[in-house]
N, C-alpha and C positions, 0 to 999 in steps of 0.2 A: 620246513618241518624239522622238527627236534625228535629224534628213537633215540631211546634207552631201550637196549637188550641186554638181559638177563644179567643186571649190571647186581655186584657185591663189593663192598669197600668193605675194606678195612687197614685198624693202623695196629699194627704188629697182632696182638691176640685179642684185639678188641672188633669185631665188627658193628658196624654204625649202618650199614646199609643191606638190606638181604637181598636178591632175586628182583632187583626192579625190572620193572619192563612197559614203557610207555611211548605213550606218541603224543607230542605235545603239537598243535598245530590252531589253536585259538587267539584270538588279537591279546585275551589280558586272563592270565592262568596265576594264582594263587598258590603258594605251598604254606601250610599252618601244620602245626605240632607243639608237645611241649620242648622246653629246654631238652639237649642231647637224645629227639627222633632221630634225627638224622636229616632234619630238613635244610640245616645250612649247608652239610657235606651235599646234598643231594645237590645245591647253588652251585657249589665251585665245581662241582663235577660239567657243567653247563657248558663253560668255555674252557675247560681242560687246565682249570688250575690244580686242581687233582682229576687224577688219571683212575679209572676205576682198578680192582684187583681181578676180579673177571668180568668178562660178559666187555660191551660194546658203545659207548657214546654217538652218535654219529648227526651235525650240523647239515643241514641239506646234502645228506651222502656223504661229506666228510667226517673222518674219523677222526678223535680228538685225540689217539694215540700216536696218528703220524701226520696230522693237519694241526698242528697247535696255534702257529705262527699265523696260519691263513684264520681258523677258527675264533683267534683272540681278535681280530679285527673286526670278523663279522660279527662278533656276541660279547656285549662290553657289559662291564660289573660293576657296581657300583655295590663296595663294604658296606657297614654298620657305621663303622666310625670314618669318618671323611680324610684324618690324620694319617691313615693307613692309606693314601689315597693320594694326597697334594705332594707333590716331588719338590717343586720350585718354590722359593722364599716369595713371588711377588704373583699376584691374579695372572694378568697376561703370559709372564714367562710360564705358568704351569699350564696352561689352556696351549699352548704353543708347541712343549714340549712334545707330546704325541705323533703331533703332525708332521710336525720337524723331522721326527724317529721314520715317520710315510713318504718323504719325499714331497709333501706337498711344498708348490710355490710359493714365494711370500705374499704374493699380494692373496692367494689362499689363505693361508693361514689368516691373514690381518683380514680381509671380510668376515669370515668362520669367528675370528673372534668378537667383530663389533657385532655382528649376529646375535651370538648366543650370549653374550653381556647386555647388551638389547629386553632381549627376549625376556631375561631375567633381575629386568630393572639395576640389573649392577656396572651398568657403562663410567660409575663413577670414583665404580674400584678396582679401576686396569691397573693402577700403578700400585694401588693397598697392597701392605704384608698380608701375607695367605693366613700366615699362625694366627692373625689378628680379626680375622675376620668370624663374627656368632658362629653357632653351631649351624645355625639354617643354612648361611651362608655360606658357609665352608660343604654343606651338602647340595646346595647347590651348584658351588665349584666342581665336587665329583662329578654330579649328574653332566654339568657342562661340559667336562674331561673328555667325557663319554663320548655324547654327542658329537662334539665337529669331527671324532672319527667316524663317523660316518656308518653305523653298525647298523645291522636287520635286524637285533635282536636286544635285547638289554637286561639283564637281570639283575634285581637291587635284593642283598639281602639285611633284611630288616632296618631301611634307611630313614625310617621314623623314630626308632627305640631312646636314642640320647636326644632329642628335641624337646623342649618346650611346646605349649600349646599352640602357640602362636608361629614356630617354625615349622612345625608340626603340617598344620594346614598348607604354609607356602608350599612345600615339599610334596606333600599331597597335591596339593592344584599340579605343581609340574609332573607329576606321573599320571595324572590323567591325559592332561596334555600331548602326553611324546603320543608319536604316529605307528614308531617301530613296535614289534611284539612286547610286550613283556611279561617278564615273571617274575613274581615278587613272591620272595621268603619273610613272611610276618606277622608278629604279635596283633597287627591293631584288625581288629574283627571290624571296624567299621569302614574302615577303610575296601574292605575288599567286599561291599554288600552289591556290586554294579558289575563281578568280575565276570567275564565267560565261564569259567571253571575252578574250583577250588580241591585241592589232593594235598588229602589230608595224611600225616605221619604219625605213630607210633613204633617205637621200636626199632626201627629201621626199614619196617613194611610199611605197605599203603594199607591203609584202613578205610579209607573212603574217595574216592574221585569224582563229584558232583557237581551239581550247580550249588552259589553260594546256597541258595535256601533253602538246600538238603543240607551239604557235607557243614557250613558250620554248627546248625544245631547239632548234628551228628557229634562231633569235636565237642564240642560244648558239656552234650551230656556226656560223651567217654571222657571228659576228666574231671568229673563229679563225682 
């Protein structure tokens, strides 16, 4: 279970977020809005990459203002751009990095990695440069990052936006896929037509929290 209580952001005399207050607790939960609702702030508020101005974040009862370290394990993020994302110059070394930071054993690590290079047809770019690898594929590196940490939760925000059509889908198929919660902050309306719930943003409020086949027509016609 995910609470937000009576959460308000803001960055200096700007507020981007008003009075949220929710319980997120569905397999596959949607945030839509236009450019600056406040729906990617409301993303990072998720695993305490920002910290709210008031009110409360809290991860299964942990608080993301004195649980960060615990919380960023459990709720992994995957950005927009994947760039912001890859630490290491080579596939394996960056898949590795995290686990390394965890204490896990090597022959962990090195399972975890043939794994999820497996999983994502890329076992033949353990040694490839990261920089060199598409766009899909470098979002799939994120999404992989993510993964062999081992998280209950995962939130992507808007991890389709710079893809192609054709990466587009791959990307797609893997978030259907994952097992863990997730919550996805994003543009593509088709994508989220199968979700449990969609909360929808303007302004910094909620304007709508529905099933897809309310809240996106809802969205749809409020920005008509």
């Amino acid at each position: 279970m995910i609470e937000i209580k009576n959460v308000t952001l803001s960055y200096g005399d700007r507020t981007v977020l008003r009075d949220i207050s929710l319980a997120l607790s569905e397999h596959r939960i949607a945030i839509i809005g236009a450019n600056g609702s406040g729906k990617s702030s409301f993303a990072r508020l998720l695993n305490g990459l920002v910290l709210p101005t008031t009110g409360d974040v809290l991860i299964d009862g942990q608080n993301t203002r004195t649980h960060g370290k615990d919380i960023r394990q459990k709720v992994g993020f995957v950005f927009q751009n994947p760039d912001n994302q890859i630490v290491f110059p080579v596939v394996e070394e960056d898949l590795a990095f995290g686990m390394k930071n965890l204490g896990f054993p090597k022959e962990d690590i090195r399972r975890k990695t043939d794994e999820i290079l497996a999983r994502y047809d890329m076992s033949d770019l353990r040694e490839h440069p990261a920089h060199l690898l598409s766009g899909g594929q470098k979002q799939l590196l994120a999404i992989s990052g993510v993964l062999v940490m081992e998280p209950a939760y995962i939130v992507l925000d808007e991890p389709t936006t710079l893809l192609d059509l054709r990466n587009k889908r791959r990307v797609t198929e893997a978030i259907h896929a994952l097992d863990q919660t997730v919550i996805l902050a994003s543009h593509d309306l088709d994508l989220l037509q199968d979700f449990d719930r969609v909360i929808v943003f303007d302004d910094g409020r909620i304007i709508a929290d529905d099933r897809p086949e309310n809240a996106i027509p809802y969205y749809i016609e409020s920005m008509s």
